[in-house]
C-alpha positions in Angstrom: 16.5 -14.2 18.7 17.8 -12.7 15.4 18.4 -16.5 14.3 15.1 -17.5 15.0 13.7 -14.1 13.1 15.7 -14.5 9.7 12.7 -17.0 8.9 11.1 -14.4 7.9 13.4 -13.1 5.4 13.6 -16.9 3.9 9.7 -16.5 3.5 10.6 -13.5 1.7 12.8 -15.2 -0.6 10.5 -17.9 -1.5 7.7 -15.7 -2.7 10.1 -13.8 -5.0 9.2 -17.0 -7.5 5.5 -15.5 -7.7 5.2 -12.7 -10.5 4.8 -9.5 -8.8 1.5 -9.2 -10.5 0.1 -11.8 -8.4 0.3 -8.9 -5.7 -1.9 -5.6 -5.9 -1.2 -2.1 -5.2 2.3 -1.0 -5.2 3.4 -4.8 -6.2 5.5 -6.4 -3.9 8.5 -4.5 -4.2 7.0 -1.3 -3.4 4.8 -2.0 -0.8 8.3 -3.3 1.2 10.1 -0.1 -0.2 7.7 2.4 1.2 7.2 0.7 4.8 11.5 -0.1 5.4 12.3 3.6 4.2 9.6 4.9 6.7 11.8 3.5 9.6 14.3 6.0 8.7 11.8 8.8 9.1 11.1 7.6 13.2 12.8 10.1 15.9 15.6 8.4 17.8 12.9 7.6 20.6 11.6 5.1 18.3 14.1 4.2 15.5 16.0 1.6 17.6 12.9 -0.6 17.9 11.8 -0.4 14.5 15.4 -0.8 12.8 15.5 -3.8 15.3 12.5 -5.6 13.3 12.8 -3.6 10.0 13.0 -7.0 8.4 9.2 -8.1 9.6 7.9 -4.4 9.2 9.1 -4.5 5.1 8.7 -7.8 4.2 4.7 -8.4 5.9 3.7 -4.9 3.9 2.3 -7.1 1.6 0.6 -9.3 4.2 -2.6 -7.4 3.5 -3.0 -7.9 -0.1 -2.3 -11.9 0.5 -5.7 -11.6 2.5 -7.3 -10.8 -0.4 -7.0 -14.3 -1.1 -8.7 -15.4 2.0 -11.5 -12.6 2.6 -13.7 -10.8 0.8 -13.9 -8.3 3.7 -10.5 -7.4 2.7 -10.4 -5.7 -0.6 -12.5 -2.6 -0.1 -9.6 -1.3 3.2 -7.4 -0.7 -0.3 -9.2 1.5 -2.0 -12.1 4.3 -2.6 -14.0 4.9 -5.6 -14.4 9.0 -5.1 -15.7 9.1 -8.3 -18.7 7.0 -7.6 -20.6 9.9 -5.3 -19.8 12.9 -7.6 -20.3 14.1 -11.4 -20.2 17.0 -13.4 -22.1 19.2 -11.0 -21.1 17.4 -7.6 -18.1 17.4 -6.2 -17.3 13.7 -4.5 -15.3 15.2 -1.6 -17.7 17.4 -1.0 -20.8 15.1 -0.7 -18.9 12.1 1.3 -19.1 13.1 4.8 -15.3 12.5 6.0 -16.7 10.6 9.5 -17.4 6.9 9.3 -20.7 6.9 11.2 -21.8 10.2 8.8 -21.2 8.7 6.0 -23.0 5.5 6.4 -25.9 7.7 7.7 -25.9 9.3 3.9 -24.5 6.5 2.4 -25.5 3.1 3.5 -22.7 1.1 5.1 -23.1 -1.6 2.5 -22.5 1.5 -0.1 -19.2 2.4 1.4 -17.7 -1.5 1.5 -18.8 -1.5 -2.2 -17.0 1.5 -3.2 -14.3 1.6 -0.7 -12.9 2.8 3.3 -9.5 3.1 2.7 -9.5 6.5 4.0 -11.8 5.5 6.9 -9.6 2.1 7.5 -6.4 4.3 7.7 -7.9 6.4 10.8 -8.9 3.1 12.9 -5.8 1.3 12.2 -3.8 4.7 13.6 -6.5 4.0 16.9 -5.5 0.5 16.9 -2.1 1.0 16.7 -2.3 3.4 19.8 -3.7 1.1 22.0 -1.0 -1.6 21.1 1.0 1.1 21.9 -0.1 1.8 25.2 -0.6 -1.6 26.3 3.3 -2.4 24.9 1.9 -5.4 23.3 5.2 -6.4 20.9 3.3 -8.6 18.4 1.1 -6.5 17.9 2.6 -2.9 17.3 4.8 -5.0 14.4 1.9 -6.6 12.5 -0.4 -3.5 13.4 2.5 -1.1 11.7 3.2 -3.1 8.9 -0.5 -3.5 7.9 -1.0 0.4 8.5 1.9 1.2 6.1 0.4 -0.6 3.2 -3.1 0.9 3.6 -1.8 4.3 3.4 0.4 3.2 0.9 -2.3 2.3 -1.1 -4.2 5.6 -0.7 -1.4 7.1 -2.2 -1.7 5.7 -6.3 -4.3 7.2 -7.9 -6.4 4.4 -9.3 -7.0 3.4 -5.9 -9.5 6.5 -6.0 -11.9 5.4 -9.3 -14.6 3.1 -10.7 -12.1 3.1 -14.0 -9.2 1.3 -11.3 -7.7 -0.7 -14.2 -8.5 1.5 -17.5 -10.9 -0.9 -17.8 -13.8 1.6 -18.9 -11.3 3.4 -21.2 -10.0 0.3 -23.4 -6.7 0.6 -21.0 -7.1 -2.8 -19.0 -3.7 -3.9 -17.1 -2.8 0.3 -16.4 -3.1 -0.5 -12.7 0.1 -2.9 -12.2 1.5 -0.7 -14.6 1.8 2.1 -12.7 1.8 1.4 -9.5 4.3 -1.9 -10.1 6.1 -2.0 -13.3 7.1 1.6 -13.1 8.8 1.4 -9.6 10.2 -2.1 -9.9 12.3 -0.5 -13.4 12.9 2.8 -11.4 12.3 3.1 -7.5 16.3 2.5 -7.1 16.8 5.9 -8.4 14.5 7.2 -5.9 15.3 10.0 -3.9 14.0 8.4 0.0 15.6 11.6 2.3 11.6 12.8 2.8 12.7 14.5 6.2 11.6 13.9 10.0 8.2 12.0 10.8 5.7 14.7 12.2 2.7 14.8 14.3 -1.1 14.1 12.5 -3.4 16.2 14.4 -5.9 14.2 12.3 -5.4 11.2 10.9 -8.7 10.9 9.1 -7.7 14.4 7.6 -4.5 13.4 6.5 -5.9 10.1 4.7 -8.9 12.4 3.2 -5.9 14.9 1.9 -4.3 12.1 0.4 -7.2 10.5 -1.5 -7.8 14.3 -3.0 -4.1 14.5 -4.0 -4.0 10.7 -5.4 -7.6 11.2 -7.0 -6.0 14.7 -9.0 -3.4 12.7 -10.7 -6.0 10.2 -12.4 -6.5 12.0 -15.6 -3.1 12.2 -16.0 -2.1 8.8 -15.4 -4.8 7.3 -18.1 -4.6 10.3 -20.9 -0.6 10.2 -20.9 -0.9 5.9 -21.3 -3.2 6.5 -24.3 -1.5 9.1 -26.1 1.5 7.2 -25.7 -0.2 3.7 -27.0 -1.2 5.9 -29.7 2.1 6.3 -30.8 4.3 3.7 -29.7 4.9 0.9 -32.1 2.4 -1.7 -31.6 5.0 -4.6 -31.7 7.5 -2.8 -29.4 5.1 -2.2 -26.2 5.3 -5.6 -24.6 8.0 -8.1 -23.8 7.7 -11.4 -22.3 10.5 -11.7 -19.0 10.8 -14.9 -16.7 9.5 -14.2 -13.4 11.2 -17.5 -11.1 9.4 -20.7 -12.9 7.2 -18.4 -15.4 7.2 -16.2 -17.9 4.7 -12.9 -17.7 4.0 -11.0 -20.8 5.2 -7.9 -19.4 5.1 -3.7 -20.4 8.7 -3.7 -22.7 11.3 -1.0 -20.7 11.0 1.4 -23.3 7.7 1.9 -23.0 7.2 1.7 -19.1 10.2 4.1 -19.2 9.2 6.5 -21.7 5.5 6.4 -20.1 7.5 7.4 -16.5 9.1 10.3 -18.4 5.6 11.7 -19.7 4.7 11.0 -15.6 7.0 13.6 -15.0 8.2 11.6 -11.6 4.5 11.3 -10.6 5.0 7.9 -9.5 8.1 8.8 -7.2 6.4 11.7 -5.5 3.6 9.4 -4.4 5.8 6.7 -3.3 7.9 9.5 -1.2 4.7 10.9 0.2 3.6 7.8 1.3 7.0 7.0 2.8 6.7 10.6 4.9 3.0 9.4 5.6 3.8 6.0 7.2 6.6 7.4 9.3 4.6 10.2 10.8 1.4 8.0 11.5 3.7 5.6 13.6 5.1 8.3 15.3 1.6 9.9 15.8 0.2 6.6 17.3 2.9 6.6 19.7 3.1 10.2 20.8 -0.8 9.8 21.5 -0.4 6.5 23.6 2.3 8.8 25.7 5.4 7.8 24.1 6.0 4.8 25.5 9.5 3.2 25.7 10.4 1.1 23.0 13.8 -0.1 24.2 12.3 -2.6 26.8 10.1 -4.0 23.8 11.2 -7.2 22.7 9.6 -10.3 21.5 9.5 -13.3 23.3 10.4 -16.7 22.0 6.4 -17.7 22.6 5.2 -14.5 20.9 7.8 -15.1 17.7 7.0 -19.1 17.1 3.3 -17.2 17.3 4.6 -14.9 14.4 5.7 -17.7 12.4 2.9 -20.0 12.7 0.7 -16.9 11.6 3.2 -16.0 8.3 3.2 -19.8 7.3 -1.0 -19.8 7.8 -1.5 -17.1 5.8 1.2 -18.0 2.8 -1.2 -21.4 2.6 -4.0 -19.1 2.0 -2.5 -17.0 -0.5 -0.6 -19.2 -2.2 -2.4 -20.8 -6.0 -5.6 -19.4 -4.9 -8.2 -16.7 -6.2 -8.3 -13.5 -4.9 -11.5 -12.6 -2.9 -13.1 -9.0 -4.7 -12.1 -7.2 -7.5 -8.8 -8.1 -9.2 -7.2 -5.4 -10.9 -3.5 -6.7 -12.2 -4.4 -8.3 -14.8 
């Protein structure tokens, strides 16, 4: 079996040619980093299974973002424009109901896909998750954990929480993969991943709520540090060009990413270590409510793994040289 599951680490391997701007949210690298370090947060119960297939959990974090390249219903279960329902006088997380059916009474449901349900997509993966769970359906507690990591992954940078997602109403286009990929691809090594013991969610919608507030506090900070710095920096020194497998990508130069990441003040790690601890204890919360099922019997079966890889190769066609579906942010 472990022969037969290495293709997915060759998959891996081949889409390191693709510029990690290609990606969205947390770029490729961190979207992997964030899901493999929340294994190590699992009690023992559950640690062996997920250490068993750490390889498919990391490396298919990204798996949603390559949807965007397939379907348009996939970009708004990233992301949540707060900003949109509040001003000067209103308070967005005070006028968004935090239940689905609420909001969409208030709101409109075509008003919430245009703005955003990441918080609201978080809470019904964790449901799905428990019924795969408690039906001990293999395939699917893999794909529906991976796919879970990266949406609360996402709700952890704080442009995924504004109508100004990539500086683009404040002259600062190109601030998104900045943040949320240059920065931890020059510095996530030096990350300090010991976040502690995954922990019970009495609410998971209140959790991913908490975490939109939190991410949605840091957005000042994350656009008025960039343009003081731009205001100083020289002009000529803020941008290298680097080759990135068979191209070259005009790229934010080290000293700038790195002096930007200083001003930060470690903003960027603390998010990425929060949605480490965030990951973990949603998995573990899915499986205590499905009545902690035994993991050790779990294994996948050679049907259910050529199912896998039939599945990785469809969706690489579908991501690979096209156009992402919704708004692209990157660039």
């Amino acid at each position: 079996m472990k022969s037969k599951i290495t293709i997915w680490g060759v998959l891996f391997s081949v889409l390191l040619v693709f510029p990690i701007q290609t990606l969205n949210s947390w770029g490729f690298f961190g979207h992997i980093r964030i899901n493999k370090m929340a294994v190590f947060t699992l009690p023992p119960e559950m640690i062996g299974f997920y250490k068993r297939y750490i390889d498919y959990i990391s490396e298919h974090a990204v798996d949603p973002d390559k949807r965007r390249y397939a379907s348009a219903v996939e970009a708004p279960r990233h992301y949540i424009d707060i900003d949109h329902y509040g001003n000067d006088s209103i308070d967005p997380f005070e006028a968004v109901p935090k239940r689905w059916n609420d909001a969409v009474a208030k709101y409109s449901e075509d008003t919430l896909q245009a703005y955003g349900i990441v918080p609201w997509h978080i809470n019904r993966m964790v449901y799905r998750l428990t019924d795969a769970f408690k039906e001990k359906n293999t395939e699917r507690i893999l794909y529906l954990s991976a796919d879970l990591g990266h949406y609360i992954g996402d709700a952890h940078v704080p442009l995924h929480t504004t109508k100004n997602y990539n500086g683009q109403m404040t002259g600062q286009r190109g601030i998104h993969g900045f943040w949320e990929s240059r920065i931890p691809e020059l510095t996530a090594d030096e990350y300090d991943y010991f976040v502690g013991r995954a922990v019970f969610v009495k609410s998971a919608l209140d959790l991913a709520w908490e975490t939109v507030k939190a991410s949605h506090a840091g957005v000042d900070s994350v656009l008025s540090f960039e343009r003081e710095l731009n205001s100083r920096f020289p002009t000529d020194q803020k941008y290298t060009y680097e080759n990135r497998g068979a191209s070259i990508m005009k790229q934010y130069s080290t000293n700038y990413s790195m002096e930007y990441n200083r001003m930060l003040d470690g903003m960027v790690e603390r998010r990425m270590r929060k949605a480490v601890i965030a990951v973990g204890s949603l998995w573990y919360t899915a499986w205590v409510n499905a009545g902690e099922p035994d993991l050790d019997e779990l294994l996948l079966s050679e049907r259910d793994i050529a199912q896998m890889e039939k599945e990785a190769k469809e969706l690489e066609e579908q991501f690979q040289g096209k156009t992402i579906k919704g708004r692209e942010h990157d660039h």
